[in-house]
C-alpha positions as protocol buffer text, in pm:
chain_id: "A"
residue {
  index: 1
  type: UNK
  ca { x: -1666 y: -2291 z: -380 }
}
residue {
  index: 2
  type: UNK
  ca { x: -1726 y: -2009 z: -89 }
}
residue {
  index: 3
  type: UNK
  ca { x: -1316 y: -1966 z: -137 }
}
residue {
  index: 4
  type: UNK
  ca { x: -1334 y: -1918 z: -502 }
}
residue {
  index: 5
  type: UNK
  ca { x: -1573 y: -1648 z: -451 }
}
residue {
  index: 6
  type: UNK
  ca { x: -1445 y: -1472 z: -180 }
}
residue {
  index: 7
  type: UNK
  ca { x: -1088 y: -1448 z: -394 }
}
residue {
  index: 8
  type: UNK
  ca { x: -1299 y: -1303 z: -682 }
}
residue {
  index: 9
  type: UNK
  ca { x: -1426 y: -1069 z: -440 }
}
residue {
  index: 10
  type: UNK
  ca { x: -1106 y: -896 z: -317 }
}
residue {
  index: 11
  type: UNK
  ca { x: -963 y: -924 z: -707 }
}
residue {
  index: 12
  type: UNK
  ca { x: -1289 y: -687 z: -746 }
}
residue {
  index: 13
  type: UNK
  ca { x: -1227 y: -460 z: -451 }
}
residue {
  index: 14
  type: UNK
  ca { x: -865 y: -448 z: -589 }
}
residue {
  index: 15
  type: UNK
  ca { x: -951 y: -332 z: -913 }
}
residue {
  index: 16
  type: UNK
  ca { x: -1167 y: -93 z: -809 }
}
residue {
  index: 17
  type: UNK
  ca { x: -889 y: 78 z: -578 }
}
residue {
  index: 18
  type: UNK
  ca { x: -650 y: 40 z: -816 }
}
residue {
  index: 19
  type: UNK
  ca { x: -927 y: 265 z: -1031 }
}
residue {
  index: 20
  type: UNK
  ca { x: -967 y: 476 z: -790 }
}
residue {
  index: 21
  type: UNK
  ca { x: -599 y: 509 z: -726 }
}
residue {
  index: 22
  type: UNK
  ca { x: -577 y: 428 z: -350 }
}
residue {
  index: 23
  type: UNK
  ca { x: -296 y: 465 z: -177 }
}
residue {
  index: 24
  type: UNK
  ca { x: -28 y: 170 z: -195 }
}
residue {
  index: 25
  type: UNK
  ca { x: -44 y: 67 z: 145 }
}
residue {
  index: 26
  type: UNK
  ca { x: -424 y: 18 z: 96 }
}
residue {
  index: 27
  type: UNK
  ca { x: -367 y: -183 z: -215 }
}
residue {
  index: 28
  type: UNK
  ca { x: -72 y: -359 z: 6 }
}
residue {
  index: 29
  type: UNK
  ca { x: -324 y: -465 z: 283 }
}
residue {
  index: 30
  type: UNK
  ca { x: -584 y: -597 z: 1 }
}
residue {
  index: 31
  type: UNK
  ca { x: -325 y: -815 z: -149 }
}
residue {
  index: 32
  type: UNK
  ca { x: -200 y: -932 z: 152 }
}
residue {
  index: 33
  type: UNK
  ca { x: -581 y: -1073 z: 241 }
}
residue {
  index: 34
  type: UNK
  ca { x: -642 y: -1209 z: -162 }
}
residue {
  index: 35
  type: UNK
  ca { x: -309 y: -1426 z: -46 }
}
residue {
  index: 36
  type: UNK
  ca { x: -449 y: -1549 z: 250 }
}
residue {
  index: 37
  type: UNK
  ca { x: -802 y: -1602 z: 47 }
}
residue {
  index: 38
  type: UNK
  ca { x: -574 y: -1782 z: -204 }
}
residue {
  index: 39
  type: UNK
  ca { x: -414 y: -2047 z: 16 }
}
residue {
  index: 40
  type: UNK
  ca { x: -734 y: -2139 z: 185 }
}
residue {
  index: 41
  type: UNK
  ca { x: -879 y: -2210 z: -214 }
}
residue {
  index: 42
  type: UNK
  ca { x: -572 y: -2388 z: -296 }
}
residue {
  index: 43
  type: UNK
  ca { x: -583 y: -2628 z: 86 }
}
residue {
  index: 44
  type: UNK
  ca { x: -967 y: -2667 z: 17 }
}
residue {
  index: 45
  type: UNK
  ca { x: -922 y: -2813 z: -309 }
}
residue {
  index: 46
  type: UNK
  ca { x: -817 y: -3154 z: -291 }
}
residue {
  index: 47
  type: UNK
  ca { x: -637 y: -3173 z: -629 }
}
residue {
  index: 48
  type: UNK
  ca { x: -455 y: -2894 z: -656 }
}
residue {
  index: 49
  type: UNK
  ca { x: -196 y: -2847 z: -964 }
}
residue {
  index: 50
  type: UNK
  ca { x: 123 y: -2831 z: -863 }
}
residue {
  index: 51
  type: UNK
  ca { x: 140 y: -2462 z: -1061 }
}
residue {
  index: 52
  type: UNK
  ca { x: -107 y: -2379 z: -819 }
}
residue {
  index: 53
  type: UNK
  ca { x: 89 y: -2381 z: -518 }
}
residue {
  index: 54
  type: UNK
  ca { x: 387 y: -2217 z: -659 }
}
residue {
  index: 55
  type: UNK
  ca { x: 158 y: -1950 z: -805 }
}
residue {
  index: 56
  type: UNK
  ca { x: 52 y: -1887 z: -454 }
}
residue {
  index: 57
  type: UNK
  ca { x: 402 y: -1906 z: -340 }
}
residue {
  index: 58
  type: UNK
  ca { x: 565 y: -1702 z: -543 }
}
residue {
  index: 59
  type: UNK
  ca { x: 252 y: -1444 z: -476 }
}
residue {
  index: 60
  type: UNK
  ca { x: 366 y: -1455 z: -112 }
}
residue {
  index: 61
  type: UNK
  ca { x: 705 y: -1385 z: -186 }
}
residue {
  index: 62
  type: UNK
  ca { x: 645 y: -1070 z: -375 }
}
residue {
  index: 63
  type: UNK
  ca { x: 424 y: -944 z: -135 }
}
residue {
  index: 64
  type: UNK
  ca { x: 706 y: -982 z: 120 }
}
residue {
  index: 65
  type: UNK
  ca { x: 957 y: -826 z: -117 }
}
residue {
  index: 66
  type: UNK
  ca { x: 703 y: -544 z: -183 }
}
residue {
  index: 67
  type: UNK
  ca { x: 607 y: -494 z: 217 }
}
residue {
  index: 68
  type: UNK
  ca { x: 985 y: -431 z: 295 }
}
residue {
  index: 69
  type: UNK
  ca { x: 973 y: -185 z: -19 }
}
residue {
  index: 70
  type: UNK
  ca { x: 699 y: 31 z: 98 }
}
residue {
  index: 71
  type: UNK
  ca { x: 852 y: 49 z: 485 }
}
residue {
  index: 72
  type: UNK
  ca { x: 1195 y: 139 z: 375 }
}
């Protein structure tokens, strides 16, 4: 439950940068932690949908995608 929390935490602070219109490499470093929040919800739950873990993949992949963007 402490995982769930935390990830609706950083979706706060996230929103509220994104309202305060923070730089992208601030938002960058915010989503990069909600990932990392994300996979240790998804490995403590023990039945974990399937969508789940390609949800969280798939999140990882953009943020990749979007990290090379930014230090191009």
């Amino acid at each position: 439950m402490d995982e769930a929390r935390r990830v609706l935490a950083r979706l706060e602070r996230i929103e509220s940068l994104d309202r305060d219109r923070a730089l992208p490499a601030d938002l960058l470093a915010e989503l990069r932690a909600l990932l990392a929040e994300a996979e240790a919800w998804v490995r403590a739950e023990r039945t974990v949908p399937d969508e789940a873990t390609q949800a969280v993949d798939r999140c990882r992949e953009l943020l990749e995608e979007s990290g090379r963007t930014l230090l191009a």
